[in-house]
Backbone as CSV, one residue per row, in Angstrom:
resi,resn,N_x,N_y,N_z,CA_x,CA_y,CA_z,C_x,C_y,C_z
1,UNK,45.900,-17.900,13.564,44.904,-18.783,14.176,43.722,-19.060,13.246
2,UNK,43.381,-18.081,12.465,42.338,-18.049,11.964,42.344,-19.098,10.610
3,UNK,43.869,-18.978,9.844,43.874,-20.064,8.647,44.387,-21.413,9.413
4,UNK,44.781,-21.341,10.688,45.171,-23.012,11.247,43.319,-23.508,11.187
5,UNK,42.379,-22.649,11.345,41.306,-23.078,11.981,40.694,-23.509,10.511
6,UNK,41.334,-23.021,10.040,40.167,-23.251,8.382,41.033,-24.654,8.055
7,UNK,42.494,-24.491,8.001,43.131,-25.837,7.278,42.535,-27.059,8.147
8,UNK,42.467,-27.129,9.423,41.666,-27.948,10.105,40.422,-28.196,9.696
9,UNK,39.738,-27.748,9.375,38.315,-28.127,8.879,38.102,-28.546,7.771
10,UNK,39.111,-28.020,6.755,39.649,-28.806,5.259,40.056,-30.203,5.622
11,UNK,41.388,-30.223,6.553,41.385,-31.562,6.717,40.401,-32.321,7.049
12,UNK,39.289,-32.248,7.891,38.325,-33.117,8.241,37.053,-33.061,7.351
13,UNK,37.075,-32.480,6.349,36.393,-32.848,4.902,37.358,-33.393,4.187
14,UNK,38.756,-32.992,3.862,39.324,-34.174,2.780,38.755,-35.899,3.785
15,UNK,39.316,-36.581,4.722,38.820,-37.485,5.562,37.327,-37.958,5.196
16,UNK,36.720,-37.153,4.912,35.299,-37.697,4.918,34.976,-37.623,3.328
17,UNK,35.826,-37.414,2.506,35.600,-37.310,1.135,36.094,-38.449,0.703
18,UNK,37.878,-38.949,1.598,38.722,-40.054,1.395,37.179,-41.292,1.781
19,UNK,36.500,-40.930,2.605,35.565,-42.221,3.404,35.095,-42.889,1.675
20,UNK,34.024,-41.617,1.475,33.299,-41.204,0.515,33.917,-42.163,-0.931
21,UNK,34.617,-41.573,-1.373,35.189,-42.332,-2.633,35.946,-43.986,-2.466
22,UNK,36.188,-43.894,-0.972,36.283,-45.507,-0.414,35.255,-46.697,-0.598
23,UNK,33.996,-46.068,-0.248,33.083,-46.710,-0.217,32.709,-47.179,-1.373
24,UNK,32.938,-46.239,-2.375,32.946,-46.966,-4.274,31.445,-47.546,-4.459
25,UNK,30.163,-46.598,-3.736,29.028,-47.410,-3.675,28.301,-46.789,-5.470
26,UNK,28.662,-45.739,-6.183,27.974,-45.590,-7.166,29.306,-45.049,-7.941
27,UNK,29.013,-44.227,-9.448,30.138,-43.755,-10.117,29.717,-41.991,-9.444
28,UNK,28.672,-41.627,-9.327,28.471,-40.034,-9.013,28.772,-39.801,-7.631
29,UNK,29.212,-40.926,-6.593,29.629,-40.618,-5.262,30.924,-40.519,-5.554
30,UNK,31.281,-41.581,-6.467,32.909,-41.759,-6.138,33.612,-40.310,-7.088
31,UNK,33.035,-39.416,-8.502,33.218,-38.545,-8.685,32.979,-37.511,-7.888
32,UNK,31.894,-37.613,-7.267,31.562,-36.006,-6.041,32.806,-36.720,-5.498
33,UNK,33.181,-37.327,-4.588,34.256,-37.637,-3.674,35.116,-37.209,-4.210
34,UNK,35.827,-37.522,-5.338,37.494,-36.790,-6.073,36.875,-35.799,-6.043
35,UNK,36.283,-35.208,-6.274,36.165,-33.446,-6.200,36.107,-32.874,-5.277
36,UNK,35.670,-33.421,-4.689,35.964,-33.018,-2.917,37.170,-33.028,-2.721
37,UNK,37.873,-34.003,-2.706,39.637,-34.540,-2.233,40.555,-33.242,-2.934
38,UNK,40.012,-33.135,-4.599,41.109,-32.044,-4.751,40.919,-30.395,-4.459
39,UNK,39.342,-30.007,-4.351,38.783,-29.584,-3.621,39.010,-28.160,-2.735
40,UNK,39.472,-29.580,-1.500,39.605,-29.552,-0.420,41.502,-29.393,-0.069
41,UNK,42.226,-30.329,-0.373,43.441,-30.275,-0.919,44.265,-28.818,-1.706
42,UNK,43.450,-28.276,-2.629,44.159,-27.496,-3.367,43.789,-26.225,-1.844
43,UNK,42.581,-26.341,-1.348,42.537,-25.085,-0.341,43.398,-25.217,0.649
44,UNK,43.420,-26.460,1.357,44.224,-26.476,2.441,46.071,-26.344,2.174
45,UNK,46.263,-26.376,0.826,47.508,-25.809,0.632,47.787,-24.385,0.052
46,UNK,47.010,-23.972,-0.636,46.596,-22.615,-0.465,46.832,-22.137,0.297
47,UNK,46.220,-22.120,1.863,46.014,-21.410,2.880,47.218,-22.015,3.967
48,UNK,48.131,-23.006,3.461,49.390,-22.888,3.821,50.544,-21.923,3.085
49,UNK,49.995,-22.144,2.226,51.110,-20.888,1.162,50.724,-19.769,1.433
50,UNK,49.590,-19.037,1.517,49.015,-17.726,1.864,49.495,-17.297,3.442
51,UNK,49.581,-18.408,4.341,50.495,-18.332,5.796,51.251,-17.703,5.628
52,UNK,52.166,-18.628,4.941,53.749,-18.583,4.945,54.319,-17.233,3.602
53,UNK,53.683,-16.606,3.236,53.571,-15.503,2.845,53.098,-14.114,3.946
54,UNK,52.558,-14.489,4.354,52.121,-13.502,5.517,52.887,-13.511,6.439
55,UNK,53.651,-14.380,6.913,54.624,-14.363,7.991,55.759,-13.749,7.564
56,UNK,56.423,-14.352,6.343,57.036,-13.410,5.879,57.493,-11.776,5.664
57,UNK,55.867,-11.188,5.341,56.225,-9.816,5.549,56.452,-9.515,6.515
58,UNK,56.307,-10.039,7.971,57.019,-9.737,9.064,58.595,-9.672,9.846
59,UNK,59.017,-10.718,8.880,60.856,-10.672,9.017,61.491,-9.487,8.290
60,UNK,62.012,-9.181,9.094,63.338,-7.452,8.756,63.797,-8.306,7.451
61,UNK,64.082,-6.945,6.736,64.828,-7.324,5.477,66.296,-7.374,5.623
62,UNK,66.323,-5.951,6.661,68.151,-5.381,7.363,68.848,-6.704,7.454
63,UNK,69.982,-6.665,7.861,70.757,-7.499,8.201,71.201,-6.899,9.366
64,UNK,71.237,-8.195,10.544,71.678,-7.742,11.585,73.420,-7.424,11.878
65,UNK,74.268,-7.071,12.617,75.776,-6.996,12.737,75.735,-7.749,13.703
66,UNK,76.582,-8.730,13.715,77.144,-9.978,14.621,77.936,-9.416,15.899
């Protein structure tokens, strides 16, 4: 629950970073903006890979008999 809650909040800063570098109003917005995007991006997949590692150590290694 706790990394769904963070990737959620990443997503709604990448969104407002995508606004950000949309708007193309100077060159130091539209650079803060890509830095934000990858940012934001490299965490929110991070903390999908760091999941799906953690769930992992929870599946038996055994093999079950059919």
């Amino acid at each position: 629950p706790l990394m769904s809650l963070t990737n959620a909040l990443d997503a709604i800063a990448v969104v407002g970073a995508i606004v950000l570098v949309g708007q193309h109003e100077n060159t130091l917005a539209f650079v803060l903006g890509m830095l934000a995007v990858i940012a934001a991006t490299s965490n929110i997949v991070g903390g999908f890979l760091l999941t799906d590692r953690m769930l992992k150590m929870f599946k038996t290694s055994r093999r079950t008999r059919p």
